[in-house]
C-alpha atoms as a printed R data frame, in Angstrom:
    type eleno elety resid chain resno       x       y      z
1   ATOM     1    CA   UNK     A     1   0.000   0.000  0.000
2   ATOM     2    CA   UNK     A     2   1.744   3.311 -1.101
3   ATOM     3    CA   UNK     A     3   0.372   6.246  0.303
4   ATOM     4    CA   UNK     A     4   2.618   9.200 -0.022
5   ATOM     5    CA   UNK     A     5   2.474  12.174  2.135
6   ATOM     6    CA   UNK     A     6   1.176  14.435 -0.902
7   ATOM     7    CA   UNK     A     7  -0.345  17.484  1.590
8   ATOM     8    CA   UNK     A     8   0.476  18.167  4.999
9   ATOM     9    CA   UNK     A     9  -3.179  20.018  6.996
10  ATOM    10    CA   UNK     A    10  -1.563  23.508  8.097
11  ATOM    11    CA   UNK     A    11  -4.141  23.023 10.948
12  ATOM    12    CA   UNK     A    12  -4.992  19.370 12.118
13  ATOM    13    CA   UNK     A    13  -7.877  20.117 13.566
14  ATOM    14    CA   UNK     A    14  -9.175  19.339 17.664
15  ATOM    15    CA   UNK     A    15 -11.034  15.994 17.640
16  ATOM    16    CA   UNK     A    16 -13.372  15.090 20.821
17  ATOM    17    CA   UNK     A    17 -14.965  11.729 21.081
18  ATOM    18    CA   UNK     A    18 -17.399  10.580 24.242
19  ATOM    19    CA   UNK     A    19 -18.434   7.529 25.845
20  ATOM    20    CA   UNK     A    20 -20.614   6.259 28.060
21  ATOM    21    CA   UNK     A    21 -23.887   8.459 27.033
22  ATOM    22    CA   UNK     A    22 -27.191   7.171 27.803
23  ATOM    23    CA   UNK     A    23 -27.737   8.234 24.374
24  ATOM    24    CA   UNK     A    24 -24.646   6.623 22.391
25  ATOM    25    CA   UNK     A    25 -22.123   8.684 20.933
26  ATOM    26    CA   UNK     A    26 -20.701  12.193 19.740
27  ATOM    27    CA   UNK     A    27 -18.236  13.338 18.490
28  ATOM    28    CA   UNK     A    28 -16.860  16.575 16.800
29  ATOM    29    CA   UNK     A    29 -14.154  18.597 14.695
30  ATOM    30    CA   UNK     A    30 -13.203  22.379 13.905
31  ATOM    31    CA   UNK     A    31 -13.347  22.842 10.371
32  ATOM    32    CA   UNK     A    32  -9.609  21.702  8.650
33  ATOM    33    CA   UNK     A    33  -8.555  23.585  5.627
34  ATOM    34    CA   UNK     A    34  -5.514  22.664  3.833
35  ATOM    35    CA   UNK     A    35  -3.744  25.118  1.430
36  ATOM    36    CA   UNK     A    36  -2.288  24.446 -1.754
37  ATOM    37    CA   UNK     A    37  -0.456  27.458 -3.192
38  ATOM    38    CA   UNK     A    38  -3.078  30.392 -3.204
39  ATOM    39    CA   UNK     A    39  -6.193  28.141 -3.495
40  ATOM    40    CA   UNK     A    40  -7.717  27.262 -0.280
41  ATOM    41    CA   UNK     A    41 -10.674  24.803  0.500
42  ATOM    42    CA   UNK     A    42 -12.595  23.218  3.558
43  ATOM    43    CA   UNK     A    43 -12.061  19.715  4.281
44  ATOM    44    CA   UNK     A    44 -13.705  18.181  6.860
45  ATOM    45    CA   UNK     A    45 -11.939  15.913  9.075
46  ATOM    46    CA   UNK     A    46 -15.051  13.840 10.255
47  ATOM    47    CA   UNK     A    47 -15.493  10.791  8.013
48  ATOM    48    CA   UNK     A    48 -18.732   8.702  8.192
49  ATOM    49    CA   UNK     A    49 -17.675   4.894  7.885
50  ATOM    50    CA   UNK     A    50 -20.581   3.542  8.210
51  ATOM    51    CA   UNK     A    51 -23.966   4.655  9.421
52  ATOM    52    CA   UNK     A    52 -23.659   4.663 13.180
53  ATOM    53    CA   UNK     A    53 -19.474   4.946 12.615
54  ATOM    54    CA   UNK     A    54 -17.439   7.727 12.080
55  ATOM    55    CA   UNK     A    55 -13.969   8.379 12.590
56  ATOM    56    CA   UNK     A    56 -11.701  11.409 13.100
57  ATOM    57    CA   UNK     A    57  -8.708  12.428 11.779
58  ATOM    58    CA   UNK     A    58  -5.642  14.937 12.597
59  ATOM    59    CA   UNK     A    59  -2.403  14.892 10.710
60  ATOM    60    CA   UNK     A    60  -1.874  14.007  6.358
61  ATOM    61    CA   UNK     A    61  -4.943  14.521  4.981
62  ATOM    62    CA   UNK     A    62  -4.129  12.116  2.052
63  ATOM    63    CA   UNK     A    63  -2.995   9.586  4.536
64  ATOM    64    CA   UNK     A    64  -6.012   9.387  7.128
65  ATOM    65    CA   UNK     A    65  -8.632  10.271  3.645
66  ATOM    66    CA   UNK     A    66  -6.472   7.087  2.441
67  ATOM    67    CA   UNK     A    67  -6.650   5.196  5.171
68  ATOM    68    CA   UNK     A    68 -10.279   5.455  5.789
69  ATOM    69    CA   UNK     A    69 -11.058   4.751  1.679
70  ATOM    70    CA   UNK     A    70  -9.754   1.738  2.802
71  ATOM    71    CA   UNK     A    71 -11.879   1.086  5.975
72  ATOM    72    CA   UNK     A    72 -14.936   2.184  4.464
73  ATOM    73    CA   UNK     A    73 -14.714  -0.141  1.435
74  ATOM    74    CA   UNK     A    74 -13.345  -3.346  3.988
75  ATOM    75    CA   UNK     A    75 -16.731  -2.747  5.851
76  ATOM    76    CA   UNK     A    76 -18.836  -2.581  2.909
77  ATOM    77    CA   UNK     A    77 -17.696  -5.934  2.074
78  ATOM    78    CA   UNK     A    78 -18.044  -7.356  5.656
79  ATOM    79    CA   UNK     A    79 -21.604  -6.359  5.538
80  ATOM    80    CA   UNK     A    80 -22.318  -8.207  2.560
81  ATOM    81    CA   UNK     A    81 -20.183 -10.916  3.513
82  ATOM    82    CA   UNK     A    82 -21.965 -11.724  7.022
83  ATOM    83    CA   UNK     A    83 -25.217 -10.382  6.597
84  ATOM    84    CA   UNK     A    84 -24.790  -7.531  9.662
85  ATOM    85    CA   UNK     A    85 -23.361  -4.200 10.307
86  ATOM    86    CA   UNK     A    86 -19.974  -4.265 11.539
87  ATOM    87    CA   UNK     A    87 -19.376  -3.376 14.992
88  ATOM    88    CA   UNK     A    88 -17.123   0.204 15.914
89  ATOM    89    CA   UNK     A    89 -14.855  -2.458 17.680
90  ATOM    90    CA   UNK     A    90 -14.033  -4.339 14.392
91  ATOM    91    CA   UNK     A    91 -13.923  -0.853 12.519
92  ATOM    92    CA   UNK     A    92 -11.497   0.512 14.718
93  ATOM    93    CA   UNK     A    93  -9.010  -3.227 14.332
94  ATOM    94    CA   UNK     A    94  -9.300  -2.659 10.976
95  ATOM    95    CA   UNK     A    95  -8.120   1.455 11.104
96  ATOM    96    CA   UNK     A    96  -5.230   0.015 13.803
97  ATOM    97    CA   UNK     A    97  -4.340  -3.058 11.313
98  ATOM    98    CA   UNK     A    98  -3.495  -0.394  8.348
99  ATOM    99    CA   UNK     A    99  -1.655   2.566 10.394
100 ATOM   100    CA   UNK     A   100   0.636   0.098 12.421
101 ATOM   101    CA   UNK     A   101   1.677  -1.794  9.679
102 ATOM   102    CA   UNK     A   102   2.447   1.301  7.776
103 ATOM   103    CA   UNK     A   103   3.656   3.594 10.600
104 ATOM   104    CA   UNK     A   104   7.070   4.379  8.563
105 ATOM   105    CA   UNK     A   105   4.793   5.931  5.832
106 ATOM   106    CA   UNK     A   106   1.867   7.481  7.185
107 ATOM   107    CA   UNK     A   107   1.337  10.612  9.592
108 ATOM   108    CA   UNK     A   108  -2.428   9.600 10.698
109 ATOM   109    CA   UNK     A   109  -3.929  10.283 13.954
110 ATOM   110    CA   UNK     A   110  -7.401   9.127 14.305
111 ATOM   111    CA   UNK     A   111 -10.404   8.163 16.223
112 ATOM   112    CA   UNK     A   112 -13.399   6.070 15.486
113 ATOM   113    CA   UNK     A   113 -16.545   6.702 17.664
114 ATOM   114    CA   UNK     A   114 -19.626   4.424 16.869
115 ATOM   115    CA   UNK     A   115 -22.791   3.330 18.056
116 ATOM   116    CA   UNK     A   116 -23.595  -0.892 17.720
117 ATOM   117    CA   UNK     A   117 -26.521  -2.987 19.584
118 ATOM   118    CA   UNK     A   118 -23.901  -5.804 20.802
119 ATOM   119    CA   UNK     A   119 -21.795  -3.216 22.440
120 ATOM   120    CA   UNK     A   120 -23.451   0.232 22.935
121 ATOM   121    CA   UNK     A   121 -21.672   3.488 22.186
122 ATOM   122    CA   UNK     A   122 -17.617   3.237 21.713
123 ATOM   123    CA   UNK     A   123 -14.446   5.249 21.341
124 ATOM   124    CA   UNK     A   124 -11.172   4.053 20.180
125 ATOM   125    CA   UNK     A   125  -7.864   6.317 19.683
126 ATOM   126    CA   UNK     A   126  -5.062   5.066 17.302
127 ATOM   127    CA   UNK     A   127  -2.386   7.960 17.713
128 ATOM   128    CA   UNK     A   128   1.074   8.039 15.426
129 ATOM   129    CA   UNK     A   129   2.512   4.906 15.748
130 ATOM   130    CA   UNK     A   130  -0.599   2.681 15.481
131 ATOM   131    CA   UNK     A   131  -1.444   1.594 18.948
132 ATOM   132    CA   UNK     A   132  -4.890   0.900 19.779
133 ATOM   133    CA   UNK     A   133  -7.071   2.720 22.772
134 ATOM   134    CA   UNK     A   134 -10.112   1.734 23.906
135 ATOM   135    CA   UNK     A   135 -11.276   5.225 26.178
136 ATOM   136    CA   UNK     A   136 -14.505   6.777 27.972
137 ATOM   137    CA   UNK     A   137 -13.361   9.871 25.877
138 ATOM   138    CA   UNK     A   138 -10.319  10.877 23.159
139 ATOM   139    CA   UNK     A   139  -9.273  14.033 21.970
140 ATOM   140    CA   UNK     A   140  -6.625  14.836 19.384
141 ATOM   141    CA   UNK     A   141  -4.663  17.415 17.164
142 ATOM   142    CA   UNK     A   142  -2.983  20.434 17.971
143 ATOM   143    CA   UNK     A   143  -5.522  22.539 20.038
144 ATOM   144    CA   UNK     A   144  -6.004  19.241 22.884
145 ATOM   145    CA   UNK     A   145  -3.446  19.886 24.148
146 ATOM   146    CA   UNK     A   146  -4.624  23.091 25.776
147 ATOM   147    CA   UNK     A   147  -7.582  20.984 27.066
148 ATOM   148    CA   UNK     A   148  -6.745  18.352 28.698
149 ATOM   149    CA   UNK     A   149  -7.554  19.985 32.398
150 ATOM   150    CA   UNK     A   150 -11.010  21.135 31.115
151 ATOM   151    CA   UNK     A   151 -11.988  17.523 30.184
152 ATOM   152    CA   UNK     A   152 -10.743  16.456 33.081
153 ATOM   153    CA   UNK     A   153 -12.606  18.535 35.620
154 ATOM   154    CA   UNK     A   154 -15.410  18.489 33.620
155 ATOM   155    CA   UNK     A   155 -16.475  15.168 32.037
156 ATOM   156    CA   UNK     A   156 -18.435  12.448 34.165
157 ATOM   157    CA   UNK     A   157 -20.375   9.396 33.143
158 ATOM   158    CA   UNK     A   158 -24.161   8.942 32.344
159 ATOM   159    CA   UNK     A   159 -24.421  12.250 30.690
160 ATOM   160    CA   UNK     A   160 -27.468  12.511 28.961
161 ATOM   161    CA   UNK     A   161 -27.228  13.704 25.208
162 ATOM   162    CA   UNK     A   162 -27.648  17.586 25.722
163 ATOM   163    CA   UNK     A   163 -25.088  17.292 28.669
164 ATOM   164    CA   UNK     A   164 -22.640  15.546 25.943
165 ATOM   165    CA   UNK     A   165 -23.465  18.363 23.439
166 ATOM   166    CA   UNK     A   166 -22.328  21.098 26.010
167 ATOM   167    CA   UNK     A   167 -19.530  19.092 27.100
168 ATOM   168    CA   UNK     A   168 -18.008  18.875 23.239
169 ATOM   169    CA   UNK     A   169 -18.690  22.503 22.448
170 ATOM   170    CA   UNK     A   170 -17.077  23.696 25.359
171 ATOM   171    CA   UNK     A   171 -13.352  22.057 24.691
172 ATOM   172    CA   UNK     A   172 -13.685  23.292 21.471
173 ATOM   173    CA   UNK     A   173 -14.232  26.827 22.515
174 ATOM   174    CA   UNK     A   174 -11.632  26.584 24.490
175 ATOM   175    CA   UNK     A   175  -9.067  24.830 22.150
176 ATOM   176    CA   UNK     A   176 -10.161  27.452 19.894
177 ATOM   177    CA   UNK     A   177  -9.603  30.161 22.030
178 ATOM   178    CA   UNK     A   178  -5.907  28.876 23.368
179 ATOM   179    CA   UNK     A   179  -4.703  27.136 19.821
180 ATOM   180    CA   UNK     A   180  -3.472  29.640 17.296
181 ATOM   181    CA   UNK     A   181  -4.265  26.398 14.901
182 ATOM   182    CA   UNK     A   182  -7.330  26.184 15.637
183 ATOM   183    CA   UNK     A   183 -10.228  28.152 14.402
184 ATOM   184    CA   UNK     A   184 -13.441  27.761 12.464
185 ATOM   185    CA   UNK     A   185 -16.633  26.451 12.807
186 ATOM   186    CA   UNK     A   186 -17.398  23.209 15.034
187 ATOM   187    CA   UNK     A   187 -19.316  20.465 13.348
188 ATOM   188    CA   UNK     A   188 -20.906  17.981 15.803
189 ATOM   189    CA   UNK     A   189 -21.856  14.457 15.094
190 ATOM   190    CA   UNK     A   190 -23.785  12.623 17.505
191 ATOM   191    CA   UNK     A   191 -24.047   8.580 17.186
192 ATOM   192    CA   UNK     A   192 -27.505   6.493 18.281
193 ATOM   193    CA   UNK     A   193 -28.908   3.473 17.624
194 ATOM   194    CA   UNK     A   194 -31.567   5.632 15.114
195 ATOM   195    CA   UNK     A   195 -28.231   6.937 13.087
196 ATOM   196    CA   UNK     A   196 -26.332   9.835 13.000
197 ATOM   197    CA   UNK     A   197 -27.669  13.558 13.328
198 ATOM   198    CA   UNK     A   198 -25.288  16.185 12.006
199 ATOM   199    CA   UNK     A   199 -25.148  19.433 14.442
200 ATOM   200    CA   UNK     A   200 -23.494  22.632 12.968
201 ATOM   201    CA   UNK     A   201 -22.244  25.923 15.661
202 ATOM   202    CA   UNK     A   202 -20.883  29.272 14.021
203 ATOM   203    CA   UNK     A   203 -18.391  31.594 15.887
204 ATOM   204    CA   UNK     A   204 -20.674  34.625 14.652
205 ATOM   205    CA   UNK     A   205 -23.564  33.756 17.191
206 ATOM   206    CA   UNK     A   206 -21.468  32.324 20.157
207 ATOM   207    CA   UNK     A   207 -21.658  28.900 18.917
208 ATOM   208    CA   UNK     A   208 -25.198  28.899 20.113
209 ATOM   209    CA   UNK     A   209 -26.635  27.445 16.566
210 ATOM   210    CA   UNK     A   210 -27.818  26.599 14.283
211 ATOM   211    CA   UNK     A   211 -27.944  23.201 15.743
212 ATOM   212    CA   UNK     A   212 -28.664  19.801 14.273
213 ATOM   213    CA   UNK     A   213 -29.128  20.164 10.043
């Protein structure tokens, strides 16, 4: 599998994942934009896998959008194959499988957050290097750095879904606000059993909508 660095992000983006909802999962990005000379255009770094499955991505956009091609089209076949969704669990060994056997050649950071009926709402983290995480909660990329003590003091278990919303939106503020690489709009995605619903918050209102779209 080649996949050549061909375009570093100039901003790889804050990811936040959460567990343990009574709900099932969300999960949620600033908008990435990588640059290529003058031209300039947004790229979103959450990638639906699957209906209830998305993952997250900081780092070569070519490499994770590569690396998740490859996912995507491994779980389309597993479907078919056994007659059932796959689970986030075997989503996630399959995004491990590909970035630790090609850790030399890829810069990929990414998370996979899904909802299944065996196993309930799940996050996994596979940082540089390939390793696999199991976690209540994962963040990633340049701004999570500054917000590791706000997750901390702030995130408990058996949040219901509005709780989770609030929780999301404000690490992101505040990665945004601390992270000279960070920036943008915050796009929300929040996992059930019914699907995924698509939130969108603009920095011209306070992040206070629109909401779901």
């Amino acid at each position: 599998m080649d996949m050549r660095k061909t375009g570093m992000l100039n901003e790889d983006g804050i990811h936040i994942d959460m567990d343990h909802l009574k709900k099932g999962e969300v999960n949620a990005d600033r908008e990435l934009r990588i640059q290529e000379r003058t031209a300039e255009r947004p790229l979103g770094p959450t990638l639906p896998i699957e209906s209830r499955i998305s993952s997250l991505r900081s780092g070569s956009a070519a490499d994770t959008q590569a690396v998740a091609d490859i996912v995507q089209y491994n779980l389309e076949q597993f479907g078919v194959e056994y007659d059932m969704p796959p689970t986030t669990q075997t989503a996630a060994a399959m995004f491990q499988e590909l970035c630790y056997h090609n850790k030399d050649r890829l810069s990929a950071g990414m998370i996979i957050a899904g909802y299944d009926p065996r196993h309930g709402g799940q996050v996994y983290s596979i940082p540089l290097g390939g390793s696999l995480h199991k976690q209540s909660y994962a963040i990633g990329g340049s701004g999570s750095t500054y917000i590791y003590g706000y997750c901390d003091a702030n995130w408990r278990e058996g949040m219901t879904e509005e709780e989770g919303v609030n929780f999301v939106k404000g690490a992101l503020q505040e990665a945004i606000k601390w992270d000279g690489s960070s920036g943008g709009v915050i796009r929300m995605v929040v996992l059930t059993a019914k699907g995924a619903v698509r939130h969108l918050y603009l920095p011209d209102n306070g992040y206070t909508g629109p909401g779901t779209k």
